[in-house]
C-alpha positions as CSV (number, residue, x, y, z in Angstrom):
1,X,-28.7,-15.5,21.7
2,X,-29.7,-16.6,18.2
3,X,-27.2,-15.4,15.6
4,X,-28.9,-12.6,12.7
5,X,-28.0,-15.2,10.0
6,X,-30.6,-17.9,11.8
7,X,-33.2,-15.2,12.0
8,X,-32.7,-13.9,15.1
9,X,-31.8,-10.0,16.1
10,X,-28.7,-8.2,14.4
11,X,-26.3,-6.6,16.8
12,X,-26.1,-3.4,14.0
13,X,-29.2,-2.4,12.5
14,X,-27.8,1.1,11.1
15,X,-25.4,1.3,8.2
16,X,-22.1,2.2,9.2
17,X,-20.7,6.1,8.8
18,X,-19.6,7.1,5.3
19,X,-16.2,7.9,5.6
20,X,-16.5,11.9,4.0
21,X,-13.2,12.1,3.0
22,X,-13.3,15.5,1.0
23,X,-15.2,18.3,3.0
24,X,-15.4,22.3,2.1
25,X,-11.7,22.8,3.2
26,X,-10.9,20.6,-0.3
27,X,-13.6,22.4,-2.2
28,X,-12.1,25.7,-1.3
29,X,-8.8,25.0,-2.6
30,X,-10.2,24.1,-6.1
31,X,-12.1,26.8,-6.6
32,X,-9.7,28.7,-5.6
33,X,-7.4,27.2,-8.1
34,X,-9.9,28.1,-10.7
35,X,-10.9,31.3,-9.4
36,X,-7.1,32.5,-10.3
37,X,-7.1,30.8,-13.8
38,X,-10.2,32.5,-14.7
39,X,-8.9,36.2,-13.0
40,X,-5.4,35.3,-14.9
41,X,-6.5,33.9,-17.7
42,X,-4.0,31.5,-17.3
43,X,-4.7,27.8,-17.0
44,X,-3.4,26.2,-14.2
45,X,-1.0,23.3,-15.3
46,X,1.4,21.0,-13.4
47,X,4.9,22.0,-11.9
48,X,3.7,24.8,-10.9
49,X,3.3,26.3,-7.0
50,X,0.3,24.1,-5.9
51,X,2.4,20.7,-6.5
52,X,5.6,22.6,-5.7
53,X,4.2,23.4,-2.3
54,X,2.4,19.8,-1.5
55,X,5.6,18.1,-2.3
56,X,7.2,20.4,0.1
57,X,4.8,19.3,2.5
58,X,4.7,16.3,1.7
59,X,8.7,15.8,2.6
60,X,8.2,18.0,5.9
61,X,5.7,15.3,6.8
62,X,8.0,12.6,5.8
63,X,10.6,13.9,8.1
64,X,12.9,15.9,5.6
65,X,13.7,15.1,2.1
66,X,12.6,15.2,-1.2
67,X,8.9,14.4,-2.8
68,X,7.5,14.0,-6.7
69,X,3.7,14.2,-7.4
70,X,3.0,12.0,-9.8
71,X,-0.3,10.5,-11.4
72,X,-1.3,7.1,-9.8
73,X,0.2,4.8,-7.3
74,X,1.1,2.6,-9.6
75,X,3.1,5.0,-11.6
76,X,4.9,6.2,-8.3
77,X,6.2,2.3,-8.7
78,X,7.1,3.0,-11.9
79,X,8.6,5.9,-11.9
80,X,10.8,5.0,-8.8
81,X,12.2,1.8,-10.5
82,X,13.1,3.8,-13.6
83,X,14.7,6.5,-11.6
84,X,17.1,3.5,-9.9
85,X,18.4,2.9,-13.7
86,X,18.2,-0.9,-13.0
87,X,20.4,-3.0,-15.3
88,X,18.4,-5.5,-17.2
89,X,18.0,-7.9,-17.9
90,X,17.9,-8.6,-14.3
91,X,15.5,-9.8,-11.3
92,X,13.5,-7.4,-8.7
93,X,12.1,-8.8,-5.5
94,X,8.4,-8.2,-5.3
95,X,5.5,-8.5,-2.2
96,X,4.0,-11.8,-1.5
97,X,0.7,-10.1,-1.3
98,X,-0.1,-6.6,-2.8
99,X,-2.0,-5.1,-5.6
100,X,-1.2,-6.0,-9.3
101,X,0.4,-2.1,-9.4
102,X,2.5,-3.0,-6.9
103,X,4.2,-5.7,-9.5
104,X,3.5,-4.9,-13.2
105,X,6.0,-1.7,-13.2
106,X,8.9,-4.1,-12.5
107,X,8.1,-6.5,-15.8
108,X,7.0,-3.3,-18.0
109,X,10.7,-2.3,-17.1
110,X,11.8,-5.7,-18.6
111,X,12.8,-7.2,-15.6
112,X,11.6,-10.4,-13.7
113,X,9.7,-10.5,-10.8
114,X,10.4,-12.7,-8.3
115,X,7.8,-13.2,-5.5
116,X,8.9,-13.6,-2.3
117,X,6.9,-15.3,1.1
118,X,5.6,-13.6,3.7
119,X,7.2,-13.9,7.2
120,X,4.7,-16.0,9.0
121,X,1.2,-15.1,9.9
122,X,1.7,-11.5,8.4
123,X,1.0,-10.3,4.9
124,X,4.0,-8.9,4.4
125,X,7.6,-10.1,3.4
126,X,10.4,-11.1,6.0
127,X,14.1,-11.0,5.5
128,X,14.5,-14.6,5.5
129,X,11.7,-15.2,3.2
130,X,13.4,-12.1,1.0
131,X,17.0,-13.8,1.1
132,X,15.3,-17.1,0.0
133,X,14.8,-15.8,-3.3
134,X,17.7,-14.0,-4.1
135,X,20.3,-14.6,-6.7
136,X,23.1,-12.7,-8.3
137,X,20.5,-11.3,-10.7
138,X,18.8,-8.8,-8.1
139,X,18.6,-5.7,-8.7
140,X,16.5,-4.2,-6.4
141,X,13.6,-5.0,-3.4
142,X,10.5,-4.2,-3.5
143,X,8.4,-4.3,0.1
144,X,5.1,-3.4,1.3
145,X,3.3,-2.2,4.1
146,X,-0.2,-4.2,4.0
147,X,-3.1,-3.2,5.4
148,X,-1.0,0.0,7.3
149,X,1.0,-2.6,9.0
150,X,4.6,-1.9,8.1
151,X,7.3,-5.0,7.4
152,X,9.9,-5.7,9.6
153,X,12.1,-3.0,8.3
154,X,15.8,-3.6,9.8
155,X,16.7,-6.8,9.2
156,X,15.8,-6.3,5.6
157,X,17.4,-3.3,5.3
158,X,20.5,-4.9,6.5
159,X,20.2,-7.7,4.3
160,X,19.8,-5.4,1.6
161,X,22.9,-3.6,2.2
162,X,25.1,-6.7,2.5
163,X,24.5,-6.8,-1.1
164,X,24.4,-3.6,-2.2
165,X,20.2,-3.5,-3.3
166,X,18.3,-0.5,-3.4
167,X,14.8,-1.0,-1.2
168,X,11.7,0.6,-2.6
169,X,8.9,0.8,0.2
170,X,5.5,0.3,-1.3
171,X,3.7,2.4,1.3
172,X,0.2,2.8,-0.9
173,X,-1.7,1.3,2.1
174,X,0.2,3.0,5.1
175,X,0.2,6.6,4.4
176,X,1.9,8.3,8.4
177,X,2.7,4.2,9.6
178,X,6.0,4.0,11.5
179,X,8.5,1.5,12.7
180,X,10.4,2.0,15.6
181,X,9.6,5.6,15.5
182,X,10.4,5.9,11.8
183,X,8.0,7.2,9.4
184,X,7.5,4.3,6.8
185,X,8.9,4.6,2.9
186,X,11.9,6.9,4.8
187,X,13.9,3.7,5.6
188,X,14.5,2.2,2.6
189,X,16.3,3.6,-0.5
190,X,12.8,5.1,-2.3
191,X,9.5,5.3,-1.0
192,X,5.9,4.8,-3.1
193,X,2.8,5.9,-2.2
194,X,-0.7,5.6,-3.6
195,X,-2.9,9.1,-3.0
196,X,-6.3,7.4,-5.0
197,X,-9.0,8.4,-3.1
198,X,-9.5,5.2,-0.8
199,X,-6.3,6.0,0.7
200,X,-5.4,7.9,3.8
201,X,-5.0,10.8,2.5
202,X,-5.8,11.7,-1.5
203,X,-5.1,13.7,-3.9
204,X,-8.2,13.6,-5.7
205,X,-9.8,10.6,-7.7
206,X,-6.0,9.2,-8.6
207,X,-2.6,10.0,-7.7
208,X,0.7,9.4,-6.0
209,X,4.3,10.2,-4.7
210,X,8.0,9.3,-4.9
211,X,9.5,10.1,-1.8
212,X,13.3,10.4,-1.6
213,X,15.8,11.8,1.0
214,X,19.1,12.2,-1.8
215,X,18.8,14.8,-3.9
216,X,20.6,13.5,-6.8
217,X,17.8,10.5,-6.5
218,X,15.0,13.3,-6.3
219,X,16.1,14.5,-9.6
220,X,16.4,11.1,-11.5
221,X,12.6,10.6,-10.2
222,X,11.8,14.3,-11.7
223,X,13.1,13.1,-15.2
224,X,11.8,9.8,-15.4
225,X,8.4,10.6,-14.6
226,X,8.4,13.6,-17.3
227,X,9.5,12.2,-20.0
228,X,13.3,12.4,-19.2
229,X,13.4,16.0,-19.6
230,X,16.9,17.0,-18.7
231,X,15.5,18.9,-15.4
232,X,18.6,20.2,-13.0
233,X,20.8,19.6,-16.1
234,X,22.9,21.8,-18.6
235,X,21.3,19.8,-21.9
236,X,19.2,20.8,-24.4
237,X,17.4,17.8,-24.9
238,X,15.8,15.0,-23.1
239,X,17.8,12.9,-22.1
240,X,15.9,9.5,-21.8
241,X,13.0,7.7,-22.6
242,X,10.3,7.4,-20.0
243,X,6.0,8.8,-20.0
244,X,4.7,11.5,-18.8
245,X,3.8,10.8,-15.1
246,X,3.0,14.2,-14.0
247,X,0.8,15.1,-11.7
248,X,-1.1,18.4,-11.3
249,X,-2.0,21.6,-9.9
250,X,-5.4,20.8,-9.3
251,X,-4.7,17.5,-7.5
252,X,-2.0,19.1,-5.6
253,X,-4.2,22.0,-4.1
254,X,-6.3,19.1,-2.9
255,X,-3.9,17.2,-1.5
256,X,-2.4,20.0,0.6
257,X,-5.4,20.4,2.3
258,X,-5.6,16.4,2.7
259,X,-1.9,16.2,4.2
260,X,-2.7,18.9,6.9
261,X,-5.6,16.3,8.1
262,X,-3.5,13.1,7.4
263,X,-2.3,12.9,11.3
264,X,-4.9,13.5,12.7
265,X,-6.8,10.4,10.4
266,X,-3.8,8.3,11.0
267,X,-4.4,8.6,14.8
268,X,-8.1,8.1,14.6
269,X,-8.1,4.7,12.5
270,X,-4.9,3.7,15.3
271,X,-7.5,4.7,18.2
272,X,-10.6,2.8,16.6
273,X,-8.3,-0.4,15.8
274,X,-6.9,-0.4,19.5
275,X,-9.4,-0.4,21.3
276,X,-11.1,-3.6,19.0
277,X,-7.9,-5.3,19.4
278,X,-8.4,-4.7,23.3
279,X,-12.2,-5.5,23.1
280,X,-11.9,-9.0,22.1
281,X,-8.5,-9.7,24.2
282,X,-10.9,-12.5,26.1
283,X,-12.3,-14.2,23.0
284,X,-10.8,-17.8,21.9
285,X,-10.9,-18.1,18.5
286,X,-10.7,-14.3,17.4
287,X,-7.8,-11.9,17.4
288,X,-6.0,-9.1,15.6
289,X,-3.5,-10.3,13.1
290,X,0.3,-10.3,14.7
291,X,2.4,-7.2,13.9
292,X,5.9,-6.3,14.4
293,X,7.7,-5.2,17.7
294,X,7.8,-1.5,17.7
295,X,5.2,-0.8,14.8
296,X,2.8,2.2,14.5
297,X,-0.2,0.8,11.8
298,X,-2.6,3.0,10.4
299,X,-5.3,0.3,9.5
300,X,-5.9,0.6,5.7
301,X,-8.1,-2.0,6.6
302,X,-8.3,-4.4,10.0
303,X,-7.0,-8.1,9.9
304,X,-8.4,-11.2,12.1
305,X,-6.8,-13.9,12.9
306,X,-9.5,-17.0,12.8
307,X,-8.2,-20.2,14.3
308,X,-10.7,-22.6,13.4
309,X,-9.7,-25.4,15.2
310,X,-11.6,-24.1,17.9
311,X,-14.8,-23.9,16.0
312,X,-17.7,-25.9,14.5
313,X,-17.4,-24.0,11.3
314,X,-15.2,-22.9,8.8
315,X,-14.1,-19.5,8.1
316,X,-16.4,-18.8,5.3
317,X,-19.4,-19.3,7.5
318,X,-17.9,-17.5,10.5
319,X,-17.4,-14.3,8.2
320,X,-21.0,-14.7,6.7
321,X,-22.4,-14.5,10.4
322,X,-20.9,-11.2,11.4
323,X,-22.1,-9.9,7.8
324,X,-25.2,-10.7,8.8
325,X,-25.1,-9.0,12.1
326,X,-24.4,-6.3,10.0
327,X,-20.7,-5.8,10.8
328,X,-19.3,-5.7,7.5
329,X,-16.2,-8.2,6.8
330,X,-14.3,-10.3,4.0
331,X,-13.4,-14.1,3.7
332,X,-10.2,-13.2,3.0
333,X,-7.0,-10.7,1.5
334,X,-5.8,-13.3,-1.3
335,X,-3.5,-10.9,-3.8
336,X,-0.8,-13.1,-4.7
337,X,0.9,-11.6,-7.7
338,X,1.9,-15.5,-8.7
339,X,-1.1,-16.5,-8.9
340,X,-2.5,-13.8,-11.2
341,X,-3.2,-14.7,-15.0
342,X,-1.3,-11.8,-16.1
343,X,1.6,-13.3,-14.3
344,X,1.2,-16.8,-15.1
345,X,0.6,-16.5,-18.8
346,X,3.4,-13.4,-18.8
347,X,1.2,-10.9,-20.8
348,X,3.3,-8.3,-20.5
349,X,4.8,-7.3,-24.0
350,X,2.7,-8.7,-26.8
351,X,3.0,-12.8,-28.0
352,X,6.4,-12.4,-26.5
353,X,7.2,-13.8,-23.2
354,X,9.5,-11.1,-22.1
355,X,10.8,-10.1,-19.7
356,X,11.2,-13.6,-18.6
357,X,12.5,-15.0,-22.4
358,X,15.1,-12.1,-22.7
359,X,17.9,-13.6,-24.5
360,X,20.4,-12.2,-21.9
361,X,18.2,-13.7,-19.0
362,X,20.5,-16.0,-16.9
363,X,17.6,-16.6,-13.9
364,X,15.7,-19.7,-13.8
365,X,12.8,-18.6,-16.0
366,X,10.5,-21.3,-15.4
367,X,11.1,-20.7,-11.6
368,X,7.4,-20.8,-9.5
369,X,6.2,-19.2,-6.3
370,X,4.0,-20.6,-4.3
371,X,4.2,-18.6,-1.1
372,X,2.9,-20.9,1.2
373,X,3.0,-18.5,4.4
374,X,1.3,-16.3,2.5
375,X,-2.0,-18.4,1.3
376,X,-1.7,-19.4,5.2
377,X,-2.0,-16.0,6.3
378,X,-4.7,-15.4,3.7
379,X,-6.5,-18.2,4.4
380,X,-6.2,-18.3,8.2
381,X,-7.4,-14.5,8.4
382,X,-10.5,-12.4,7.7
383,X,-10.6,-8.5,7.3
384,X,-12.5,-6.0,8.5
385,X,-12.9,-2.0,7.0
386,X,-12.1,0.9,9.0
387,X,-11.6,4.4,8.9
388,X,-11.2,7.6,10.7
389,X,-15.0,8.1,11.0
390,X,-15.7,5.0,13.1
391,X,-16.2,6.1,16.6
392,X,-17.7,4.4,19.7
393,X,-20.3,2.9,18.4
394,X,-19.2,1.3,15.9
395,X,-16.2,-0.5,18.3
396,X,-19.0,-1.7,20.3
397,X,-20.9,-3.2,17.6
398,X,-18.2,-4.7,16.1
399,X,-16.6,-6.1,19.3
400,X,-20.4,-7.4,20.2
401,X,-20.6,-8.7,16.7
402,X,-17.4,-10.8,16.7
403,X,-18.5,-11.8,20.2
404,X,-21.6,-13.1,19.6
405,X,-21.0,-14.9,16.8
406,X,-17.8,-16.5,18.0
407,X,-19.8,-18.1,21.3
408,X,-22.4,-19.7,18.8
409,X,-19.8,-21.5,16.9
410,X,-17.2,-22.2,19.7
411,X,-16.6,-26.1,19.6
């Protein structure tokens, strides 16, 4: 059969289904938010019983603990690294692959980050790679759950706790993800989360969470992201320096509505992803990227394994086939935070070159990170997007796609 991109027939002619993510339920809640402001007269703020109840509901979900609304996901990074009162200057362990938020709140704090690799063929750190890089400046880790695939969570836990690191869980793409039965961004010492609306669940445009099960934590997290005000204490004046993080009423009301769907989304993506995964079982070249014994992934977005070896063409032109069968698809997931400009050329605070040139800085400041099981897993995979709209169909098409196009360029 002659492949779309050589003018032959595509295998999808219609576009794929929007994704909808906010629906009447969402609108409701809004207007309903304003509909008691204007009643009230009252404007409707932040702190009050709209983000006190989705940060209830939000730890319920979570399994039990404590939860902060806060403004972005980057800022839930932020904020949960302030809360840990980190000593600088001082090194924090940060993902081989994730989004630039993910990394620019540890060097706003004045501390270094130091990338670590990624355990083979995944996009997300291992322990091993993790203890490569750590000295007796560490402060704290930093790990993500990529793509809704969470990290191999005990062993770093237990690395961490041989020397006495607090673990924040980066869980901006894996919103209801578990390992070993365990809800991810509960395991380690803090959990992040991203609610923006491309996520799993949203608070609106922008948003995000610090989730914590010690209450003393919970209330460090409260300060920092309100300006240190000395909530849960008997001062009278703030009692750090920190921004104002908040988040709001109005994103909360949304967000409730958005939690109370967030399983059901979570199980719909896993369902989709599955059954690909068990489409192309017989193919040679193709295959779902490796994930850890035990995981539950929620499929931010899908990952392909591509070994080339077995075909006449590279993975540029493989990926460019499917698109044009009309199965959408990308070369490749290539966030390495060392390789950023930002990171490189240390723009972080002005002409200086903190917080690498601290005076006090003992760490190897001219140390590099090239990550090379992480550029292989980049460069060795292709992804895919999903979400919880994708429904028979559409695992057909893309199964067929990735079929057909892998039988014209088999060597």
């Amino acid at each position: 059969m002659m492949l779309a991109i050589d003018g032959g027939e595509k295998v999808r002619t219609d576009p794929f289904p929007r994704r909808k993510l906010f629906g009447e339920e969402e609108k409701q809640a809004a207007l309903a938010l304003f509909d008691e402001s204007i009643e009230s007269g009252n404007a409707f703020g932040y702190g009050g019983p709209e983000e006190q109840a989705y940060e209830r509901d939000f730890g319920d979900f979570m399994g039990g603990g404590y939860a902060d609304l806060v403004n972005s996901g980057t800022t839930s990074l932020y904020v949960a690294l302030g809360a840990l009162e980190l000593e600088v200057p001082g090194e924090v362990v940060v993902p081989p692959i994730t989004d630039p938020g993910g990394v620019m709140p540890v060097a706003l704090l004045n501390l270094v980050p130091v990338v670590s690799d990624a355990a083979p063929g995944t996009l997300n750190a291992g322990a091993e790679q993790i203890e490569a890089v750590l000295t007796e400046h560490t402060r704290a880790i930093v790990v993500a759950h990529i793509a809704g695939e969470p990290a191999d969570m005990d062993p770093i836990l237990e690395l961490a706790n041989a020397r006495n690191l607090p673990v924040i869980e980066d869980c901006a793409q894996a919103h209801g993800a578990k390992y070993k039965g365990r809800t991810v961004g509960s395991l380690g010492t803090i959990g992040t989360f991203s609610t923006m609306s491309g996520k799993h669940h949203a608070t609106g445009s922008q948003g995000g969470v610090v989730f914590v099960k010690d209450e003393d934590l919970h209330w460090r997290v409260k300060r920092f992201s309100d300006r240190g005000k000395p909530l849960n204490l008997d001062v009278g004046s703030n009692v750090r320096a920190s921004l104002n993080m908040n988040g709001n009423d109005l994103a909360a009301a949304v967000g409730r509505v958005q939690l109370r769907k967030l399983g059901g989304i979570a199980d719909r993506r896993r369902n989709a992803a599955e059954a690909i995964r068990d489409g192309i079982g017989h193919l040679q070249a193709v295959s779902m990227g490796r994930q850890v014994d035990g995981s539950e992934c929620v499929y931010w977005f899908m990952r392909f394994h591509l070994d080339t070896s077995k075909l006449t063409v590279d993975k540029a032109t493989f990926v460019k086939a499917i698109g044009a069968e009309g199965i959408p698809a990308t070369v490749a997931y290539r966030h390495i935070p060392s390789e950023a400009t930002w990171f490189k050329e240390r723009k972080v605070f002005g002409n200086s070159d903190y917080p690498w040139g601290l005076p006090d800085y003992k760490g190897d400041r001219n140390a590099t990170f090239p990550c090379p099981n992480a550029v292989e897993a980049a460069e060795s995979h292709f992804t895919m997007p999903i979400h919880e709209n994708y429904g028979e169909q559409e695992v057909t098409d893309i199964i067929a796609g990735l079929e057909k196009v892998e039988k014209a360029y088999l060597a």
